[in-house]
mmCIF file of the N, C-alpha and C atoms, coordinates in Angstrom:
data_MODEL
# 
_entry.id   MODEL 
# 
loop_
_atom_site.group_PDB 
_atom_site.id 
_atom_site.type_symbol 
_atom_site.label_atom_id 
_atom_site.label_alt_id 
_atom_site.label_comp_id 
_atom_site.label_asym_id 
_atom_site.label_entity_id 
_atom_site.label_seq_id 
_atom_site.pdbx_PDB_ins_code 
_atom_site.Cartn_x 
_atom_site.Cartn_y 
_atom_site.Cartn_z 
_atom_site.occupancy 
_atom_site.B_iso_or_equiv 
_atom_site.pdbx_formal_charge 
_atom_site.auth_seq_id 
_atom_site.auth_comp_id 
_atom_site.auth_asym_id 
_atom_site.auth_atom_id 
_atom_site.pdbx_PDB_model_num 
ATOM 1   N N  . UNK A 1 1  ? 16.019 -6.164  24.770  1.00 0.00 ? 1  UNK A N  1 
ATOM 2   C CA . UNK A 1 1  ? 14.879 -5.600  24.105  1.00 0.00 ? 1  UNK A CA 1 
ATOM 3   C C  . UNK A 1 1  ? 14.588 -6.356  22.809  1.00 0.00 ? 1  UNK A C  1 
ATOM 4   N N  . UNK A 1 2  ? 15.636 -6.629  21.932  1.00 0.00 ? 2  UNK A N  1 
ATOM 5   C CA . UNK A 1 2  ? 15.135 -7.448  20.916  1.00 0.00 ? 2  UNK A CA 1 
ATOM 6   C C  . UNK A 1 2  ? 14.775 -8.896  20.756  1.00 0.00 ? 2  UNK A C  1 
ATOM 7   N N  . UNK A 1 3  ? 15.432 -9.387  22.109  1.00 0.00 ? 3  UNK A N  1 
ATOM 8   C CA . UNK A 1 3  ? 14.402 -10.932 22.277  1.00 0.00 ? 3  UNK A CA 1 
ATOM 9   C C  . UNK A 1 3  ? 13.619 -10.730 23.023  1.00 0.00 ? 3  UNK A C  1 
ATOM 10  N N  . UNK A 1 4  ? 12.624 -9.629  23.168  1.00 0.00 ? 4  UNK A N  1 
ATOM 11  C CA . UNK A 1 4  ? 11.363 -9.636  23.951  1.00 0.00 ? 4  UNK A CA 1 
ATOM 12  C C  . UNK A 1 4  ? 10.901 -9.421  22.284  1.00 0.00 ? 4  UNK A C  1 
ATOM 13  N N  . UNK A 1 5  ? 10.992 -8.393  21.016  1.00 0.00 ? 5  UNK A N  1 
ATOM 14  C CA . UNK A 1 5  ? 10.371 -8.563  19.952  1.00 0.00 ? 5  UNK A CA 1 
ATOM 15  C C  . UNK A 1 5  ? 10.688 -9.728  19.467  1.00 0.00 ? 5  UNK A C  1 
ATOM 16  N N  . UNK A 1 6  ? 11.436 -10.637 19.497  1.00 0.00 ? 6  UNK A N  1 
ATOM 17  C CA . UNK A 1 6  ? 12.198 -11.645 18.223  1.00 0.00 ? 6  UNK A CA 1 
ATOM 18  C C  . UNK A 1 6  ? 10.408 -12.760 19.023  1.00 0.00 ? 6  UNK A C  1 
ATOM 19  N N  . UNK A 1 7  ? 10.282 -12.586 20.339  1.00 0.00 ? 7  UNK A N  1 
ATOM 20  C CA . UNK A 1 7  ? 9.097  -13.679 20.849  1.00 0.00 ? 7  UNK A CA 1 
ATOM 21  C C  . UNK A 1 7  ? 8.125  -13.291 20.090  1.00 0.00 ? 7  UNK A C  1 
ATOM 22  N N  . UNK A 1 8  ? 7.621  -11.678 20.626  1.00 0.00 ? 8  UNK A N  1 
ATOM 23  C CA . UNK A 1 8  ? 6.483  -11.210 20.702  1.00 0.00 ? 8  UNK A CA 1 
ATOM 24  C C  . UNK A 1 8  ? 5.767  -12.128 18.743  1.00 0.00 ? 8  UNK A C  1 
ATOM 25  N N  . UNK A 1 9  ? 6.710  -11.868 17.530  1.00 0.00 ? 9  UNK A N  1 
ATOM 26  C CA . UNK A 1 9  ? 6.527  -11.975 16.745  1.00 0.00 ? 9  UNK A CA 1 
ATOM 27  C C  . UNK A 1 9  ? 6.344  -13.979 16.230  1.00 0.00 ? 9  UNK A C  1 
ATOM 28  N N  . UNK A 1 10 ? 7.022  -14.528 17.474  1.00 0.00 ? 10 UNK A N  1 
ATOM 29  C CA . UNK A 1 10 ? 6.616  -15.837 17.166  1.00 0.00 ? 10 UNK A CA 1 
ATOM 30  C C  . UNK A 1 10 ? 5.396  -16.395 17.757  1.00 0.00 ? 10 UNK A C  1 
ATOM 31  N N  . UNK A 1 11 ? 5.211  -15.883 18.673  1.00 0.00 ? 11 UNK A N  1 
ATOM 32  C CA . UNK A 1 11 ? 3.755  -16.027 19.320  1.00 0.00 ? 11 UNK A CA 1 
ATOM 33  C C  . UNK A 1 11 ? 2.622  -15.178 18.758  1.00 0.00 ? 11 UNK A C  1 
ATOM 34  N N  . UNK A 1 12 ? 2.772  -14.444 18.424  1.00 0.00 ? 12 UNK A N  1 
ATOM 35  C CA . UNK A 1 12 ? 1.289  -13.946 17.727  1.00 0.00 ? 12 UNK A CA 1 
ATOM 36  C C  . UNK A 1 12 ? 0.898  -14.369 16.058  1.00 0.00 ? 12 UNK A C  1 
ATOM 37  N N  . UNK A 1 13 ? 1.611  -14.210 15.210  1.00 0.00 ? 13 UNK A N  1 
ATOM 38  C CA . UNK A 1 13 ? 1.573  -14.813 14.133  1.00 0.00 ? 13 UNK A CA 1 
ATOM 39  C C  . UNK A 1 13 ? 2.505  -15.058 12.881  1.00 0.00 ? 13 UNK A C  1 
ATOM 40  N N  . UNK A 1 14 ? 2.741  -16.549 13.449  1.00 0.00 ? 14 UNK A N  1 
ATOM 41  C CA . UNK A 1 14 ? 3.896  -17.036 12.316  1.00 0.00 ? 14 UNK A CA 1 
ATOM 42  C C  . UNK A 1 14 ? 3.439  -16.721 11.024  1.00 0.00 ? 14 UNK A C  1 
ATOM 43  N N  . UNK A 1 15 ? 2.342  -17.275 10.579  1.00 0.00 ? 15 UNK A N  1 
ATOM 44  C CA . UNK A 1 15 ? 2.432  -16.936 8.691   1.00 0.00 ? 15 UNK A CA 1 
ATOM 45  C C  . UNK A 1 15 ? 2.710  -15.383 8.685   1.00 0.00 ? 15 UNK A C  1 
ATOM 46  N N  . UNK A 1 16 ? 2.636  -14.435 9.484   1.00 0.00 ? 16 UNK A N  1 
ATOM 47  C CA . UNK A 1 16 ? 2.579  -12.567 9.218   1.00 0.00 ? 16 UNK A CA 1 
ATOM 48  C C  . UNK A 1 16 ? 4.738  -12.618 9.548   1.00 0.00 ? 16 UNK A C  1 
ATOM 49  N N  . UNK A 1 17 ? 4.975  -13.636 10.605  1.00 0.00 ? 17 UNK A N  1 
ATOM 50  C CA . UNK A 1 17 ? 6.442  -13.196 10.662  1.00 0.00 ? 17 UNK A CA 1 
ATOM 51  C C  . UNK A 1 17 ? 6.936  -13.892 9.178   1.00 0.00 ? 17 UNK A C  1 
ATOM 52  N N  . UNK A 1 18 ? 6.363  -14.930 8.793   1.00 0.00 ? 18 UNK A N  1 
ATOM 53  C CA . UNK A 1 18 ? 7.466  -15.688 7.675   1.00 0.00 ? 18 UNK A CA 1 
ATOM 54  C C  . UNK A 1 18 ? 7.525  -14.636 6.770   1.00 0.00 ? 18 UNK A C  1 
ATOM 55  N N  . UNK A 1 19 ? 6.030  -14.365 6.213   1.00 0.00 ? 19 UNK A N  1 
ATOM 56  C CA . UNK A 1 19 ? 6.004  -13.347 4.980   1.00 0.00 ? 19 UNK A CA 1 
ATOM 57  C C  . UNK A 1 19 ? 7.018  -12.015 5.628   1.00 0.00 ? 19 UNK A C  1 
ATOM 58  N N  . UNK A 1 20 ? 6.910  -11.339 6.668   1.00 0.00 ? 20 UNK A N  1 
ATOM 59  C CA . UNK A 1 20 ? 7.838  -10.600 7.145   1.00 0.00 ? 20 UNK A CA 1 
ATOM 60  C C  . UNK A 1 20 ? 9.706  -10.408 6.324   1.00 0.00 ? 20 UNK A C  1 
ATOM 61  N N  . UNK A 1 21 ? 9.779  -11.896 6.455   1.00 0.00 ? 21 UNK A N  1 
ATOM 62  C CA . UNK A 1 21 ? 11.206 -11.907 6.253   1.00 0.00 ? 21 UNK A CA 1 
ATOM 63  C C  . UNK A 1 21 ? 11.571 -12.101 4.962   1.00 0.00 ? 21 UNK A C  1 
ATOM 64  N N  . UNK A 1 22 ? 10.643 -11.725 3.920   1.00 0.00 ? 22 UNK A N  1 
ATOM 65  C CA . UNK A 1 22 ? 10.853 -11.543 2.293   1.00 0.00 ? 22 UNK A CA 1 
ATOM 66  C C  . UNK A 1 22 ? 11.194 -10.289 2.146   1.00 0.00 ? 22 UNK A C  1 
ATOM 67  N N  . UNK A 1 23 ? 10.801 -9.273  2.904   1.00 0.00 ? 23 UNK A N  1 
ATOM 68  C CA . UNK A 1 23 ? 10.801 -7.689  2.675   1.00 0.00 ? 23 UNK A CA 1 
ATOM 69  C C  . UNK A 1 23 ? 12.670 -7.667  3.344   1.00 0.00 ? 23 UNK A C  1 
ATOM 70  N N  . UNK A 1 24 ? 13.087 -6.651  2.381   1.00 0.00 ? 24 UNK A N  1 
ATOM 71  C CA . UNK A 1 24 ? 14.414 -5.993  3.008   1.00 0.00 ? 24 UNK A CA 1 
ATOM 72  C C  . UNK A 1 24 ? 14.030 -4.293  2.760   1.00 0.00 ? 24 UNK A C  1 
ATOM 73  N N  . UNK A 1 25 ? 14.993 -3.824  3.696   1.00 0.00 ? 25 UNK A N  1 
ATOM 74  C CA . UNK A 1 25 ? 14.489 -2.506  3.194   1.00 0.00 ? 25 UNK A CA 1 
ATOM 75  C C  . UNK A 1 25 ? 16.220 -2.161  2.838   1.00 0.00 ? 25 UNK A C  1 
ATOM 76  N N  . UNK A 1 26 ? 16.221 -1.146  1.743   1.00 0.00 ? 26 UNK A N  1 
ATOM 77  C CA . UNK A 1 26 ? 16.764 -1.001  0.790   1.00 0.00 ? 26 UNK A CA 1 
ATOM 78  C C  . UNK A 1 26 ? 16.954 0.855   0.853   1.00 0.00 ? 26 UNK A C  1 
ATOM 79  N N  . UNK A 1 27 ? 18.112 0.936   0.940   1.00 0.00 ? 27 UNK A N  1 
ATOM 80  C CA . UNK A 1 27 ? 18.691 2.468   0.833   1.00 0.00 ? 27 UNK A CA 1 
ATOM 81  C C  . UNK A 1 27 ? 19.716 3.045   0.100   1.00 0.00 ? 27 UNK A C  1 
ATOM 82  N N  . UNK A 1 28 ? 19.088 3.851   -0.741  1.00 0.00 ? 28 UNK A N  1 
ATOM 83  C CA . UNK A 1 28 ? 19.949 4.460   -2.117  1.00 0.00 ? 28 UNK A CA 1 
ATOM 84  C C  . UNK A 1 28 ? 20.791 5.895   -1.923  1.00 0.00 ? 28 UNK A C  1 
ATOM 85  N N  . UNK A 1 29 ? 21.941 6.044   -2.360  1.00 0.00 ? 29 UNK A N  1 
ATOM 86  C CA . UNK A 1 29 ? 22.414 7.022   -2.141  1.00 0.00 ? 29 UNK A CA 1 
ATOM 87  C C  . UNK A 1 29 ? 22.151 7.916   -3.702  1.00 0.00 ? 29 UNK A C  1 
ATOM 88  N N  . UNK A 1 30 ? 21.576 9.076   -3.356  1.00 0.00 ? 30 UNK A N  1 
ATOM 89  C CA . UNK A 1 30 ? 21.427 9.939   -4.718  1.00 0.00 ? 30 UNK A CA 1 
ATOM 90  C C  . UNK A 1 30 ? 22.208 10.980  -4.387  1.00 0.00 ? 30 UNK A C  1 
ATOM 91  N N  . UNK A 1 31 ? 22.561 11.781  -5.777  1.00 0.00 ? 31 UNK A N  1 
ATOM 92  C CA . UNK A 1 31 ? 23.850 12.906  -5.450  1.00 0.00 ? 31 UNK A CA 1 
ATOM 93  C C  . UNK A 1 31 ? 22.688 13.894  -6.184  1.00 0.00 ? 31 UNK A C  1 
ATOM 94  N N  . UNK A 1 32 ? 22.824 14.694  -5.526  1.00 0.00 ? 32 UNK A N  1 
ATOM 95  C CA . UNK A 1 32 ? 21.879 16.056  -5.940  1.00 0.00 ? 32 UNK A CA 1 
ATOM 96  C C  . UNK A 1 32 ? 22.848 16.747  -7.318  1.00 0.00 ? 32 UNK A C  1 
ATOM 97  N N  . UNK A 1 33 ? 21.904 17.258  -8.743  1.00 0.00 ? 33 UNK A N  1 
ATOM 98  C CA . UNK A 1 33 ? 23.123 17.688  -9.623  1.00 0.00 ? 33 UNK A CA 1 
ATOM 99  C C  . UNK A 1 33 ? 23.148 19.178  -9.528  1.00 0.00 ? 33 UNK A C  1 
ATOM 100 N N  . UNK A 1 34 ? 22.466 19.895  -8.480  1.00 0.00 ? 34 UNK A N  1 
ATOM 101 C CA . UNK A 1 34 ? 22.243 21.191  -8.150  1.00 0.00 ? 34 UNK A CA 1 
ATOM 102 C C  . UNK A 1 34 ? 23.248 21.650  -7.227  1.00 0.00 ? 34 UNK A C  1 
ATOM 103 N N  . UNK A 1 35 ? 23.432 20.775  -5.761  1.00 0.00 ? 35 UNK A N  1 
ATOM 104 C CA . UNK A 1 35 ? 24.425 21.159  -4.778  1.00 0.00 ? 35 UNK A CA 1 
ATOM 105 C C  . UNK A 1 35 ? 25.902 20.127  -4.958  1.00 0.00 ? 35 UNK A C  1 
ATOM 106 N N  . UNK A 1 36 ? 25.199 19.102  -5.445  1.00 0.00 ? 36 UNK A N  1 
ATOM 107 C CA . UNK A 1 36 ? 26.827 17.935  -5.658  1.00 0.00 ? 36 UNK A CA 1 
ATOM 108 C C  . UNK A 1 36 ? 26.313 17.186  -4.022  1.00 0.00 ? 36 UNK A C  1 
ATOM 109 N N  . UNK A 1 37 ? 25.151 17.604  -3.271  1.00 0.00 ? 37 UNK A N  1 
ATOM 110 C CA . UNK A 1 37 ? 25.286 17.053  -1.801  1.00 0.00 ? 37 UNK A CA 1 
ATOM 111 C C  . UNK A 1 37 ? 24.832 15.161  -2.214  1.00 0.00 ? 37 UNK A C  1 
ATOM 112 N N  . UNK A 1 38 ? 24.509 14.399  -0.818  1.00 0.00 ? 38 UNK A N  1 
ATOM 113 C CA . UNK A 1 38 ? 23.852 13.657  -1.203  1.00 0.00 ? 38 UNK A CA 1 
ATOM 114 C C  . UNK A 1 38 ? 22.809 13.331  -0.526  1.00 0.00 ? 38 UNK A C  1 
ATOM 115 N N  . UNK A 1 39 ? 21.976 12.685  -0.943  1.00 0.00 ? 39 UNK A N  1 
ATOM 116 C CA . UNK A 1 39 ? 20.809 12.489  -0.054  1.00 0.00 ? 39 UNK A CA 1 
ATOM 117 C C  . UNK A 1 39 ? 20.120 10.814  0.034   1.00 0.00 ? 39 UNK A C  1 
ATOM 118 N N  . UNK A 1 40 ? 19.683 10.212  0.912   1.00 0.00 ? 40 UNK A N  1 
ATOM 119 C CA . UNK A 1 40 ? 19.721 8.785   0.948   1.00 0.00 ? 40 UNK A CA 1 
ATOM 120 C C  . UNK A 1 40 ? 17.516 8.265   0.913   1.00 0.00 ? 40 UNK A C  1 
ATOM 121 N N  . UNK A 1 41 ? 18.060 7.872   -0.080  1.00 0.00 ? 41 UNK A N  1 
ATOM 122 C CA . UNK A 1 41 ? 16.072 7.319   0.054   1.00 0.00 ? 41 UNK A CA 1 
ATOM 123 C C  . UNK A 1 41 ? 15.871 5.877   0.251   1.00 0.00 ? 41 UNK A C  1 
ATOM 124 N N  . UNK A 1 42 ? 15.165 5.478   1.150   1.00 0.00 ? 42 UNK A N  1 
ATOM 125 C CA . UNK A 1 42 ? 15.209 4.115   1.538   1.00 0.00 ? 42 UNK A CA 1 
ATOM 126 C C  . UNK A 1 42 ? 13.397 3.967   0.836   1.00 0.00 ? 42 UNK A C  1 
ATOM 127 N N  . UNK A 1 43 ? 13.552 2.609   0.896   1.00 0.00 ? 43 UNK A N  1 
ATOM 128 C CA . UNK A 1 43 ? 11.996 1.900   0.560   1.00 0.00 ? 43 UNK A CA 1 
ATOM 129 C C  . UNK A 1 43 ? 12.712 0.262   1.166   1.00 0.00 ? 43 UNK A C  1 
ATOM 130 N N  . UNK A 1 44 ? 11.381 -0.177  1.214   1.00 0.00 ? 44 UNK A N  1 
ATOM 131 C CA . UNK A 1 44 ? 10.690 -1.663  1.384   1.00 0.00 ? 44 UNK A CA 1 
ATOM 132 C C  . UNK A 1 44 ? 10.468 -2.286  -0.018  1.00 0.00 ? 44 UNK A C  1 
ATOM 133 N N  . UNK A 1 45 ? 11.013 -3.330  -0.007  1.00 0.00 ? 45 UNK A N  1 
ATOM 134 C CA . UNK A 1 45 ? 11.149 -4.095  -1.063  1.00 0.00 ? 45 UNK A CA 1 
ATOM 135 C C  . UNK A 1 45 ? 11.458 -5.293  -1.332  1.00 0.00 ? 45 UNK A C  1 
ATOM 136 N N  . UNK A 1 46 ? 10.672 -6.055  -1.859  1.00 0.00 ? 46 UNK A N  1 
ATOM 137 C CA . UNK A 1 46 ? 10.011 -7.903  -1.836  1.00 0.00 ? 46 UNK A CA 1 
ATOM 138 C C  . UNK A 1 46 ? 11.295 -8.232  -2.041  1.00 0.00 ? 46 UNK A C  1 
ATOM 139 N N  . UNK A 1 47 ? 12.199 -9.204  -1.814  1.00 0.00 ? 47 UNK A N  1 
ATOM 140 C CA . UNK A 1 47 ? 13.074 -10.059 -2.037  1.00 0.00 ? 47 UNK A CA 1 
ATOM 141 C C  . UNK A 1 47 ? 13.906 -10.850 -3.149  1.00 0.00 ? 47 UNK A C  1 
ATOM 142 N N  . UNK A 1 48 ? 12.276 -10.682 -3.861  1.00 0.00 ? 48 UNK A N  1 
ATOM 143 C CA . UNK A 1 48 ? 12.874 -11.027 -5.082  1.00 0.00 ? 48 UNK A CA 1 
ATOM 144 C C  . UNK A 1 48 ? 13.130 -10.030 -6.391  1.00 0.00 ? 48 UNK A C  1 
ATOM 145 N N  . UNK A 1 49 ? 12.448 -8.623  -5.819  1.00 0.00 ? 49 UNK A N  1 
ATOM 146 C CA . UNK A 1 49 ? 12.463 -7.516  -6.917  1.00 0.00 ? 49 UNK A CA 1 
ATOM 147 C C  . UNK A 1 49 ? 13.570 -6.428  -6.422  1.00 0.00 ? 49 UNK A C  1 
ATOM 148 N N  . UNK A 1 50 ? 14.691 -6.897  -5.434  1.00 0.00 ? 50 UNK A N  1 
ATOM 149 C CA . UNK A 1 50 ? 15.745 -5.915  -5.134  1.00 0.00 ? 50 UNK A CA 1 
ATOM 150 C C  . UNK A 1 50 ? 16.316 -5.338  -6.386  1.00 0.00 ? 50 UNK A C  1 
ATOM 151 N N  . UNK A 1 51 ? 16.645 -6.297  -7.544  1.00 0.00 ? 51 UNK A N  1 
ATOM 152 C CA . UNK A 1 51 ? 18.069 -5.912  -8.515  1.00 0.00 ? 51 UNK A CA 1 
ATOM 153 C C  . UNK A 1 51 ? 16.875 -5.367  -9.463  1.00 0.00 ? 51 UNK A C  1 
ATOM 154 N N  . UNK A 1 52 ? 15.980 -5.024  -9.500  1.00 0.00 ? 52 UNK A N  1 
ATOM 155 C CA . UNK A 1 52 ? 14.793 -4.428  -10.351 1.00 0.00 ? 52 UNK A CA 1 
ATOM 156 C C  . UNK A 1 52 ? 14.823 -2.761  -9.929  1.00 0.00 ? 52 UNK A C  1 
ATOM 157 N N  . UNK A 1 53 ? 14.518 -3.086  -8.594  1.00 0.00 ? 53 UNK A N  1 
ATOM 158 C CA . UNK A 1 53 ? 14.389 -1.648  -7.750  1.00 0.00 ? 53 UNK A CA 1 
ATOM 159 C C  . UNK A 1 53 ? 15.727 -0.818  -8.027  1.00 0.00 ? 53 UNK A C  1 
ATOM 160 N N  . UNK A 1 54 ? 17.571 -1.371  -7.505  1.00 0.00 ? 54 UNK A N  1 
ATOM 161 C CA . UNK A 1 54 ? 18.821 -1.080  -7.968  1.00 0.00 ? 54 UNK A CA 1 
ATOM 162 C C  . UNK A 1 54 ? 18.597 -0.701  -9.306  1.00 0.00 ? 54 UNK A C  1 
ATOM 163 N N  . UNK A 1 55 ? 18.070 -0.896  -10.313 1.00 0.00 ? 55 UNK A N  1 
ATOM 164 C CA . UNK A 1 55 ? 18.649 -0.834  -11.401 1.00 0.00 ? 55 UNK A CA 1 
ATOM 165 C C  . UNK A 1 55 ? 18.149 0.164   -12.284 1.00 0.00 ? 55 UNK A C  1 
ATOM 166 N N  . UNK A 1 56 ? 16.932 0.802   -11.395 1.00 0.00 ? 56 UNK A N  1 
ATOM 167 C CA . UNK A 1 56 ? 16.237 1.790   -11.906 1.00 0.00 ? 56 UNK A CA 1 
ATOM 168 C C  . UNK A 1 56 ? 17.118 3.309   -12.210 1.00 0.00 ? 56 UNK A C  1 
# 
């Protein structure tokens, strides 16, 4: 299944896959200060602004 997507994405449009592969997506673990539980929030985020996004 994933080398039918890994094609699909080289045949339809390289400049949309290159820019593609700048984005990571990025998942934070937060601790709730109400229950002590935790809860995980992910986002999309440019490549070069990861340790920006972390550091918030």
């Amino acid at each position: 299944m994933a080398k039918a997507a890994k094609t699909a994405i080289k045949t339809k449009d390289q400049k949309a896959a290159a820019e593609a592969k700048n984005w990571t997506k990025v998942i934070r673990t937060i601790r709730s200060p109400k229950t002590g539980a935790y809860t995980f929030k992910e986002a999309m985020v440019h490549k070069d602004k990861i340790k920006e996004h972390l550091g918030q």
